[in-house]
N, C-alpha and C positions, 0 to 999 in steps of 0.2 A: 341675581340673587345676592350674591357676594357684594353686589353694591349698596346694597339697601342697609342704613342703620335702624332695621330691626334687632340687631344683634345686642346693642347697647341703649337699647330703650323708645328713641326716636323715633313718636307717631307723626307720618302727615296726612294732612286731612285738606280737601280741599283748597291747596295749594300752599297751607300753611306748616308747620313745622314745629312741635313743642314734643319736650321731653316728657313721659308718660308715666303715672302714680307706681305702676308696677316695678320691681327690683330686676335693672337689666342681666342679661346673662354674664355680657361680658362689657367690659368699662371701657369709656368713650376714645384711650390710649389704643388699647388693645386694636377697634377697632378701626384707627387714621394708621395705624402697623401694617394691619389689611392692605387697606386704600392704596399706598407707597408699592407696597409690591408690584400690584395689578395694576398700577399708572407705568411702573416701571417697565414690565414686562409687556404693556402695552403699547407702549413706546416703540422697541424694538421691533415687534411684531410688525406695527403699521410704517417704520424705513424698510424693513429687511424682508419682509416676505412677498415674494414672487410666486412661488407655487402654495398651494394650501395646502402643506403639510403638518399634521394635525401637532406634532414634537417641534418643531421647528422652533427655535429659543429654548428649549429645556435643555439638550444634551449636550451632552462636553466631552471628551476625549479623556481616557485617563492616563495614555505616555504623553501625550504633549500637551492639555488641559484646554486646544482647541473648543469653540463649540460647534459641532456637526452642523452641517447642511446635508440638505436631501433635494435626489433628481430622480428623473426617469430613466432608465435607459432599455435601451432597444431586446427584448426576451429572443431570442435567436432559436429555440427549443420549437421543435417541430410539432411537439404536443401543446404547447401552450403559447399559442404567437401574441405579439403583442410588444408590451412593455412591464417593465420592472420595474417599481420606485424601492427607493435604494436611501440610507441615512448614511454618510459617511463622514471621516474628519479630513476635510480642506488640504491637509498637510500631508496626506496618507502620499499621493503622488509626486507632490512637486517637494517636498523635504524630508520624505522615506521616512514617515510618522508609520511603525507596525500594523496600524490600525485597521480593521477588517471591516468591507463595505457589510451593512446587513439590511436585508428584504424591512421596508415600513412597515407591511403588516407584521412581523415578527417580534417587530421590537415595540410596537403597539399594541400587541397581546401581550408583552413582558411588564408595559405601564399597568395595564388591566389587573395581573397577577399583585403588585405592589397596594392597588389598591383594596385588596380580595385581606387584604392583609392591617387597614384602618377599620375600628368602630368607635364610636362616639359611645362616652359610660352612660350606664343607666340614669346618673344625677343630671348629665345635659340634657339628656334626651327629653327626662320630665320635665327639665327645667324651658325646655323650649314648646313642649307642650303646653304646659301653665301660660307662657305668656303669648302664645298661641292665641290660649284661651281669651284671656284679658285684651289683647285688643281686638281679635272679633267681637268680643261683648263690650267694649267704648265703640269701636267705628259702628255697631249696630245701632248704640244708642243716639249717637251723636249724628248718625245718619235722620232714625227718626227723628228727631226734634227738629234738624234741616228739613225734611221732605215735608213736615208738619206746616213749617213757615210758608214754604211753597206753595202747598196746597192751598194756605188760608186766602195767601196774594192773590193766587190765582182765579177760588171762587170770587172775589171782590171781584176782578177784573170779568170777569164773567155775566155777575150780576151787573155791573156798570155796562155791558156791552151788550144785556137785555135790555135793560133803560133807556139805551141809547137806541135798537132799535125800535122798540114800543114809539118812542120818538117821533118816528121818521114815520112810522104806520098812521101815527093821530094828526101828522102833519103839523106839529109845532117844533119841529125844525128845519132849517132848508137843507134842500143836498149835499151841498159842498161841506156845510160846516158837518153833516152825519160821515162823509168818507172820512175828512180829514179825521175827527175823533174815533172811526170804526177801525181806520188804517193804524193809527197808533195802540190802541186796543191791541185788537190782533198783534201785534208786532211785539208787544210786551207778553203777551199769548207764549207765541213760539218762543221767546228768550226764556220763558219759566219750563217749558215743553222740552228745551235743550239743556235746560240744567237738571231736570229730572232724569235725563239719559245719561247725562254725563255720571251722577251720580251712582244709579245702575251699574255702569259700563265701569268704575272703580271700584266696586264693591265688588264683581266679579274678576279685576284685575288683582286685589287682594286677597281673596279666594286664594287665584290661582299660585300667588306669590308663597302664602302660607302652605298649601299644597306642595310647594318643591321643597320649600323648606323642611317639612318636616318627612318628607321623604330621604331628600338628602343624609337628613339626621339619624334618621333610623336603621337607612341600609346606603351604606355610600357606594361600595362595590355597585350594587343592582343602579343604583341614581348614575352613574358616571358611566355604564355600559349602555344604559337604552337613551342618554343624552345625544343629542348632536353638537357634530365636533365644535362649534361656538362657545355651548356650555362647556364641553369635558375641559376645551381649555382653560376654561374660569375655575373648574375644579383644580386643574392641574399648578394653576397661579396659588390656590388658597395654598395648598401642601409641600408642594415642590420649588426651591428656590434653584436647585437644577442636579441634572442625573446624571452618574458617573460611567461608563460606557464600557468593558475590557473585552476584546474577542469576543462580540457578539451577544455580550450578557449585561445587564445591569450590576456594577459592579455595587456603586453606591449610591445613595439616595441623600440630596442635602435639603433637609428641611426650611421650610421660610420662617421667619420668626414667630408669626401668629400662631405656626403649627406647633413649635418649641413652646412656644407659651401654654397654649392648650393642653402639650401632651405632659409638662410639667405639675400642671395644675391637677392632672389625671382625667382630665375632661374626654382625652382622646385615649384608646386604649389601639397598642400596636401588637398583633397577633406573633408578628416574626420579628424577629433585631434588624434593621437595616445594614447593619455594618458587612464587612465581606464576611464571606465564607470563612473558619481555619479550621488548622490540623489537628491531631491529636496533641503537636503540643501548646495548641490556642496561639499560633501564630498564624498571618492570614496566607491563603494558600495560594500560589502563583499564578 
């Protein structure tokens, strides 16, 4: 989803590509911001990662500003055999980094909470509905007047390949020359037969696209828990440019620039402050 510039206007259509009459959400800057991140971050991901651990490139250490790895290790607990995965900082043993190992699902329910904590304003949310709207209603239209052309070709080709048996029935053609013309026929048949699928077959791929997206929009929390871990990480790329870690808690949270952008704009509304905890006298707490 996050790849797709629908965000900044940019309809494609059958393999082509042109900017669309409607007012994009967000300007064409904003969204190559995007791009840079999630090339960046994906980058790392595809040298660095060995195991599929769903944080893996996000977290960073806050006494040494290491970024964590995660393993398994061996659960010795007689109620629960097995193995443990485990996020911890690199440094924690071999250069006495304080840093405290913590259980991946734990700290993967802490991701969950921060995002329970993003909504998109009301003006995006319309705003992405509207233009929702607008290119379902150009790729419909521009659909039909495609499938229109098809059609026409097609019965032509049709009508030519009744003629052409009629042909072969009154005997004023010979054989060879009715295959070779029937073979061709047909043959441009099925190439019109597979562009009316293909065209189907993207029209329900756009569906679907539009579908996430404006789920995404509406309820990011609920879109980012029932995703598989592929997408949350593509969610995780949009917002988080990487998380700060203290004894087992999410200390801080550094936003990516798209997301600074957004949340400047007021496009994105943040329910809690990200910054630490503090005290009574609003100093941060240890």
């Amino acid at each position: 989803m996050l790849n797709n510039p629908f965000y900044y206007g940019l309809i494609r259509w059958h393999g082509e590509s042109k900017i669309g009459k409607h007012k994009p959400i967000i300007d064409k800057s904003l969204y190559e911001t995007c791009q840079y991140i999630l090339a960046k971050h994906r980058s790392f991901l595809i040298r660095k990662r060995v195991h599929d651990y769903l944080l893996r490139g996000f977290i960073f250490c806050h006494y040494c500003g290491q970024r964590y790895t995660a393993e398994p290790h061996p659960n010795h607990s007689v109620n629960k055999p097995g193995v443990i995965h485990y996020y911890h900082c690199p440094k924690r043993e071999r250069n006495g980094c304080p840093s405290k190992y913590i259980e991946a699902d734990t700290l993967e329910k802490q991701i969950e909470e921060e995002f329970k904590k993003l909504q998109f304003s009301e003006e995006f949310i319309e705003a992405v509905i509207r233009k929702a709207k607008e290119i379902i209603a150009q790729n419909r239209r521009e659909k039909s007047s495609v499938m229109r052309g098809i059609i026409n070709q097609k019965n032509a080709l049709e009508n030519k390949r009744n003629t052409l048996e009629d042909a072969l029935l009154d005997g004023t053609i010979d054989r060879e020359t009715f295959k070779r013309r029937h073979n061709a026929l047909q043959q441009q048949l099925i190439n019109l037969d597979n562009q009316i699928t293909e065209f189907d077959n993207q029209g329900k791929i756009d569906i679907d696209l539009i579908e996430e997206v404006l789920a995404f929009t509406r309820d990011i929390y609920q879109t980012y828990i029932e995703a598989p871990d592929y997408l949350k990480r593509h969610y995780l790329r949009f917002f988080f440019e990487k998380v700060i870690v203290k004894d087992k808690k999410i200390y801080k949270v550094i936003p990516t620039p798209i997301f600074k952008i957004l949340k400047n704009r007021h496009e994105i509304i943040i329910r809690k402050n990200w910054l630490p905890r503090v005290d009574s006298n609003h100093e941060p707490t240890a």
